[in-house]
N, C-alpha and C positions, 0 to 999 in steps of 0.2 A: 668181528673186530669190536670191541670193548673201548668206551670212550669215555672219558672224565669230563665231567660236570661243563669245562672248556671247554674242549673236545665236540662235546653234544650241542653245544648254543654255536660254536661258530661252525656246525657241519648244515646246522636244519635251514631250511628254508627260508628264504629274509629277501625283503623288497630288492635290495641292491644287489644282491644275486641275481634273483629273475632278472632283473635290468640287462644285467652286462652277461650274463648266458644268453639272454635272447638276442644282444646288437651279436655278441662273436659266432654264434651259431647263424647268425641272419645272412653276417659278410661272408662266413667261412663257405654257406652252401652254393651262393652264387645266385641264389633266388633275388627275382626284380621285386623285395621289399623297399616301399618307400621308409624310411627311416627316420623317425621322428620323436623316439625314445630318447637317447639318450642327450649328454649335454656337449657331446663331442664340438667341438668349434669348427667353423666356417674356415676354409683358405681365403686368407686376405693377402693378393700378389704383391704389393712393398712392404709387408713384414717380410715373407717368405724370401726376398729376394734378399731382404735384409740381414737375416740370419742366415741364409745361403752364402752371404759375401763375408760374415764374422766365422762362419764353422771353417771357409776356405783360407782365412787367414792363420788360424788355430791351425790346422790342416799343413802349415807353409812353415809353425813355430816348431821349432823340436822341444823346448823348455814349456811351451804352452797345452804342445800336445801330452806331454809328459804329466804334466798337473790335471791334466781333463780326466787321463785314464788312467796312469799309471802310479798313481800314489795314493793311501787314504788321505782325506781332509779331517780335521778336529771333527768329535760328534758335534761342535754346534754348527759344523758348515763351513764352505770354502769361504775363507776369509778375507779375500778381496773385495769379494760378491761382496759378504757382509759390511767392510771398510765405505765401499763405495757408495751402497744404502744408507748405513746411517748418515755421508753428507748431504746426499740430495735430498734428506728426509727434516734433516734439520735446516737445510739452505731455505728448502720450501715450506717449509711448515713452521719453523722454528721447536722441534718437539724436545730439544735434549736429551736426546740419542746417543748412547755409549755402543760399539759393537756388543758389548755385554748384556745391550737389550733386544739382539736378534737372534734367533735361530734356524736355522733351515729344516726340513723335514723332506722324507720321500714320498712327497704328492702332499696336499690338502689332510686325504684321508685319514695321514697316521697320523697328524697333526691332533686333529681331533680325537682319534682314538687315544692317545697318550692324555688327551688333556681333559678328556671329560672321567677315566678313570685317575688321573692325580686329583680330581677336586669331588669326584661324587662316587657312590659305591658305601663299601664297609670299613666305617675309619674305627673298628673295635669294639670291645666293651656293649652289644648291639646297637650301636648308632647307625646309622644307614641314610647316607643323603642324596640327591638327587641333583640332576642338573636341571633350572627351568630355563621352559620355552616360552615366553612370551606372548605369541605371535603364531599360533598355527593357522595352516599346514607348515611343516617345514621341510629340511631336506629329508630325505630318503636315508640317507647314507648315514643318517643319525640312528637310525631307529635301532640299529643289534650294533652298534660300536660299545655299547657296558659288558664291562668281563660279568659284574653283578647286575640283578634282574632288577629289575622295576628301575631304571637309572633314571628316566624322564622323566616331567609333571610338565603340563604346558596348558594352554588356557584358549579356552574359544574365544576367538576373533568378534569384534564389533563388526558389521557389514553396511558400509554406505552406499547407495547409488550412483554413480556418476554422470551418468547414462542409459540412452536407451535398452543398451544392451551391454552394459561395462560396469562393473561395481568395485570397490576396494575395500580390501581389510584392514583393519586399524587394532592396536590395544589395545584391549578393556581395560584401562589402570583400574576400574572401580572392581573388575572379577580378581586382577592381578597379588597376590601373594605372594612374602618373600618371609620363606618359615626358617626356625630353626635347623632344618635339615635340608635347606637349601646349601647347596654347595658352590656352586654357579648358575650364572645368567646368559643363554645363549643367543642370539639373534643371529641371521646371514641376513647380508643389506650390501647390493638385491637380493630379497629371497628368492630363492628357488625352493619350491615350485612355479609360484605365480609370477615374479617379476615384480612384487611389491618392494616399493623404497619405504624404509622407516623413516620416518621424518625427522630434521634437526631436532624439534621439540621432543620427537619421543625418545629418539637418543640422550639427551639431555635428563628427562625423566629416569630412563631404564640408569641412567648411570648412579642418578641422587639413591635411586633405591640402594643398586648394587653398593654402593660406598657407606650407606647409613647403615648395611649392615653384614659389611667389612667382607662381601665376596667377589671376585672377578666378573667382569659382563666381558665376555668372549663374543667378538664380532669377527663371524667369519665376510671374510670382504673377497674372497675370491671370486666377485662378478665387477667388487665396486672400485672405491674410490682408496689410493689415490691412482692405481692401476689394474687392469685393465681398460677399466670408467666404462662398463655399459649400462650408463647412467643416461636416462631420458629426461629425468628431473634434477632438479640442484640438490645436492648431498654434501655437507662439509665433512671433510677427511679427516678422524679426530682420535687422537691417541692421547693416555696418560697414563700411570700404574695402576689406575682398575682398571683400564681397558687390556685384553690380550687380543690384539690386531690378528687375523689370522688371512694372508695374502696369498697369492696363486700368480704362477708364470702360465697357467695352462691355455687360461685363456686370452691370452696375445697369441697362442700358437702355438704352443710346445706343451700338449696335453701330455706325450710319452715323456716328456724329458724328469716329468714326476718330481717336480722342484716346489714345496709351501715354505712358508714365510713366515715365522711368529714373532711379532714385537709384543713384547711386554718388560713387566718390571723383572732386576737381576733374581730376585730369587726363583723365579719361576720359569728363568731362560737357563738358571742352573740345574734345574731339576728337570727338565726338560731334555737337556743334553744328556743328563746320565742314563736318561730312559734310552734314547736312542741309541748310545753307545752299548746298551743290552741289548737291543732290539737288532738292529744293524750295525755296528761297530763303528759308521758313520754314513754318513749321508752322501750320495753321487754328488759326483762334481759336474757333470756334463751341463745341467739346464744351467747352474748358478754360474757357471763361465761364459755360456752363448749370452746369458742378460749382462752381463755384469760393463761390455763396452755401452750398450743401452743406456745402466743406469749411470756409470759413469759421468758420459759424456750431459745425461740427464733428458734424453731423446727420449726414453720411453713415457714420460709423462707426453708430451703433444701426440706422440704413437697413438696416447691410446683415446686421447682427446680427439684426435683430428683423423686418424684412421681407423680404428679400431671401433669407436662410437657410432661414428656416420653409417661404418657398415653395417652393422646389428641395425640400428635403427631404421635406414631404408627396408633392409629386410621386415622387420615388425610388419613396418606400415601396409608394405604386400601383403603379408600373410593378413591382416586384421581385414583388409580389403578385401580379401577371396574370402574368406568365412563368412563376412557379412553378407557378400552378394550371394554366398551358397546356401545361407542358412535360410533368409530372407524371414517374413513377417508373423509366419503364421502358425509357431509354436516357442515356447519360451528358450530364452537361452542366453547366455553372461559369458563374456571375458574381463578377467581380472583386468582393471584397468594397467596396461604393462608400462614401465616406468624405469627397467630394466632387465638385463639379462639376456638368457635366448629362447624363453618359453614363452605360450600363451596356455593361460590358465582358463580351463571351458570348464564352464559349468549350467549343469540342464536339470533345474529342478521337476521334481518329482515324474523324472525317465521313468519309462516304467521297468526297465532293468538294471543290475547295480553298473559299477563302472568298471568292472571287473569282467563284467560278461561281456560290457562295451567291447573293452582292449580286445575280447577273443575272438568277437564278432569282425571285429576293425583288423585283427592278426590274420584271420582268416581273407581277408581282400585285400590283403598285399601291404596292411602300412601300420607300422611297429609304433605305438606308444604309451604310456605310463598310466597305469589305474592308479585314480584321486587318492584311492584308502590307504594306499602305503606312506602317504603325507603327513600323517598324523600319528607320529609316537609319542608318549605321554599324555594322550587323551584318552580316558575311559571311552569303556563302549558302552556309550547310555542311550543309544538311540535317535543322535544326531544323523537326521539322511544325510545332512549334506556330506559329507565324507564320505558318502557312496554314489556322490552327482557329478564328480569331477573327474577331468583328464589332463594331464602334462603331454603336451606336442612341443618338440621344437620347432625353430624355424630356421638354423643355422645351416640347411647345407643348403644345395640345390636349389633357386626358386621356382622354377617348373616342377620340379618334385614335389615341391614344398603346396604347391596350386594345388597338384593333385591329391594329395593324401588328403589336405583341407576338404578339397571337393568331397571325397571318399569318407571321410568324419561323417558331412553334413548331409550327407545321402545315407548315410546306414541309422542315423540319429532322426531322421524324417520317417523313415521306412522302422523303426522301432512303434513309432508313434501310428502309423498305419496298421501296423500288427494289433494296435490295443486301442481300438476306436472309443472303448467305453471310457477310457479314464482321457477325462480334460488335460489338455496343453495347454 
């Protein structure tokens, strides 16, 4: 079979693949892999019941079941969903929200794929611009989203300590560049991988850039604020027309329902909709109906305050506590200090094998998760280790699961170090 230039980039190999071939082939065989790859969300029993008692009402509507499944919605999205967002968005926030500045999309993912090739790629004439990262590591799921090659440029991280054993990433404003052939400005806040929050101030910054020199900063917020909120630190929730808000129902619960969120300014919610009216004709209706008495009624803000938060976070707190005790004193080792989301970010400098071998070693005794090096698209390979020191573990299901895979980390990462007595820990 013979494959065009498309064809061949979205058939090869790419971090996000491996990810989700290894979660569906993990569930599909029945093997007792502990699982802690991917970013799947926890059951939390008063959402679930919650949505359980709104799908059964739909369920009871013959006009409501009608609109869920039996009709297209506009490419920009069921319009109530939308009607209903932009009040609770302007009640709370004061943002000056038209439905005209929202759109739906199917999942996060195409979100981002649609909007990192409208703003970066080949705008003709050989011009060629890119999307910057800020802020590495970053998601995964960014890395093969360019129909065109080279889409990234992203910038190494400043590294603070915070702790004995916890450190945080910040922007270099001093390494940071915003070139001619910058197209957009991307951040996720919480990042994933790490759990790192961008701070008010650096949001604040990233945006003076992006505006003085007249591109989009794309905040994907699908961990943050003003919903889901798996927020450990204080984040203010902040929209304007350089900002492209990019939100997520997945993680309150409805990861299948495959429902993203883009607020931004009209011309870009216009161009936006034409994409996906080529792409999908329009956008499902199902997730943007089950939230839509949520956001209505304006429940889904405390949801995600008063449920949604506390749960992630006592979680964290177990897992940071079983690593610690398992890793104990007497070889180096770092978690991103976590601030949100549902990962812990490890980092063991100078392992003596990369993170890549980690995952296979770690695949091999039962417990599924993410090598550091796929974290980083648009950073050269200049020989930074640290991109080869790193692992993304959830902590979202199970918490005895969750013990043991930690355990299971910090026993194969001991026993590494045992193998290679010559080289210092």
């Amino acid at each position: 079979m013979k494959l065009s230039a498309f064809g061949q980039k979205f058939t090869a190999d790419a971090g996000i693949t491996s990810l989700m071939d290894d979660l569906g082939n993990a569930l599909a065989s029945g093997d007792d892999m502990i699982m802690m790859g991917g970013g799947n969300p926890g059951q939390i029993p008063e959402v679930q019941e919650r949505l359980q008692a709104i799908l059964a009402q739909i369920s009871q509507d013959a006009d409501a079941t009608r609109r869920m499944v039996g009709i297209y919605d506009p490419p920009q999205g069921e319009k109530q969903f939308i009607a209903a967002l932009v009040d609770l968005l302007n009640d709370e926030y004061g943002w000056g929200l038209t439905p005209a500045n929202i759109a739906l999309t199917n999942g996060s993912q195409a979100a981002f794929f649609m909007l990192f090739n409208m703003f970066a790629g080949d705008y003709g004439n050989g011009q060629h611009k890119h999307v910057l990262l800020p802020l590495a590591p970053e998601y995964i799921g960014y890395a093969d989203a360019g129909i065109a090659p080279d889409l990234f440029r992203a910038v190494r991280p400043e590294i603070s300590f915070t702790g004995p054993h916890e450190f945080k990433y910040r922007v270099d404003f001093d390494a940071l560049e915003v070139r001619a052939d910058t197209g957009a400005i991307c951040v996720s806040r919480p990042t994933n991988p790490t759990g790192n929050v961008i701070t008010d101030d650096e949001m604040s910054r990233l945006e003076a850039l992006a505006r003085s020199h007249d591109v989009p900063l794309i905040v994907d917020g699908a961990y943050g604020t003003p919903f889901p909120s798996l927020l450990f630190v204080d984040a203010e929730p902040r929209w304007n027309e350089q900002i492209i808000l990019c939100l997520s129902l997945s993680k309150l619960g409805m990861p299948a329902a495959r429902t993203g969120i883009v607020i931004a300014a009209e011309p870009v919610i216009k161009a936006l909709s034409g994409i996906n009216a080529i792409m999908n004709l329009a956008t499902g209706s199902f997730g943007a109906m089950l939230a839509e008495p949520l956001v209505r009624s304006g429940e889904i803000l405390p949801m995600s305050r008063e449920l949604v938060c506390p749960f992630y976070r006592a979680k964290m707190e177990r897992a940071v506590n079983v690593f610690t005790e398992a890793m104990g004193e007497d070889c180096r080792w770092y978690i991103h200090k976590p601030e949100g989301a549902m990962f812990l970010w490890l980092w063991f400098p100078d392992l003596p094998v990369s993170s890549l071998e980690l995952y296979q070693r770690l695949k091999a005794r039962g417990v599924l998760v993410v090598s550091g090096h796929y974290f980083f698209p648009g950073l050269a390979e200049d020989g930074w280790r640290h991109r080869h020191e790193c692992l993304r573990v959830t902590y979202s299901q199970d918490d005895d699961r969750v013990a043991e895979g930690l355990r299971r980390i910090a026993d194969e990462v001991r026993a590494i170090w045992l193998e290679h007595p010559s080289v210092s820990a």
